[in-house]
N, C-alpha and C positions, 0 to 999 in steps of 0.2 A: 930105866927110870924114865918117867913121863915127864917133856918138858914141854913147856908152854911160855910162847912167847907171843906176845900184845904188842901191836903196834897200832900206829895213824891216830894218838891224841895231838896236843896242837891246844892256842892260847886263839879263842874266839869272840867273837861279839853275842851278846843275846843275841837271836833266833839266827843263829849261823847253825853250819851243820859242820856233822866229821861224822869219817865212819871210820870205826875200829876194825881190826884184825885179829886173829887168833891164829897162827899154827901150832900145830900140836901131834906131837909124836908120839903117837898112838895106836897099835896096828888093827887093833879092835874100834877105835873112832867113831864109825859109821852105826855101831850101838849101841852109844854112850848118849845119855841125854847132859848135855851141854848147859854152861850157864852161863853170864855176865855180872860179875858182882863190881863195887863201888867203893872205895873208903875215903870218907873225908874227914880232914883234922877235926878231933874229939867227939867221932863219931865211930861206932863198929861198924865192920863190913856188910854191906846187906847185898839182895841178890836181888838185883834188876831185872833180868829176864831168864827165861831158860827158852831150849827147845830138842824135844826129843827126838828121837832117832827118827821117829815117823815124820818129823817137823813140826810137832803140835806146840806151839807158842805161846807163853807165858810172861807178864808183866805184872810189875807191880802199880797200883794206881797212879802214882805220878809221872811214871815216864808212858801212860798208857798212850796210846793217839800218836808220840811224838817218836817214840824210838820204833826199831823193828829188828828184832832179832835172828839171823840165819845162819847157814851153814852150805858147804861144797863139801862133800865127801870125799869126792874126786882128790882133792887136795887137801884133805885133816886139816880145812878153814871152819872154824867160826867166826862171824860176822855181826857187828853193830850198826845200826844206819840210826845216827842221832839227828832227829832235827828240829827245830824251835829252842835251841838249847836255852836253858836257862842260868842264870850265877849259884845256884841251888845245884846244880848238877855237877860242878866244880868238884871231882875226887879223881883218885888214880884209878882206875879201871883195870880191874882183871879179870881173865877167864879161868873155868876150871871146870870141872864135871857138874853138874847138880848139886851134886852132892858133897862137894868139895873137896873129891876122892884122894885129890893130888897137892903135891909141892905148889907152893904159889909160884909164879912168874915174875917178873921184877915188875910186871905191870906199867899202864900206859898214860901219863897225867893228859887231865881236861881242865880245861882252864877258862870259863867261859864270865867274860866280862861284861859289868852294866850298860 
């Protein structure tokens, strides 16, 4: 069973930064194209960025410019680099395939204050 565990959220100021973490036990990992999704109170989950196996990068308009999406193969890491955070950005943070192939994670709250 694939598990995935999110770390490095934290309770921020607008334009502070944090960078997330992903491991992920996976043996195949490194051809998976990866994602970052979001959920915040009375909101569905959406999908923030992805990045595929080649590392071709994907965002959606609002976190464009400010976040950066990566990965270490070496270590079954995906990676978030948030920065300019905004109070809007404020949800729990998970990873998962693209495609959302797998079991959530208990996922990683942001907390980014006025």
């Amino acid at each position: 069973q694939v598990q995935l565990v999110e770390s490095g959220g934290g309770l921020v100021q607008a334009g502070g930064s944090l960078r997330l973490s992903c491991a992920v036990s996976l043996n195949i990992f490194s051809t998976v194209a990866m994602g970052w999704f979001r959920l915040a109170p009375g909101n569905q989950r959406e999908l923030v960025a992805t990045i595929t196996s080649r590392h071709t990068t994907n965002y959606i308009g609002s976190v464009k410019g400010r976040f950066t999406i990566a990965r270490d193969n070496a270590k079954n890491t995906v990676y978030l680099q948030m920065n300019s955070l905004k109070p809007e950005d404020t949800a729990v943070y998970y990873c998962n395939s693209a495609l959302a192939a797998y079991s959530w994670g208990q996922g990683t709250q942001v907390t980014v204050s006025s």
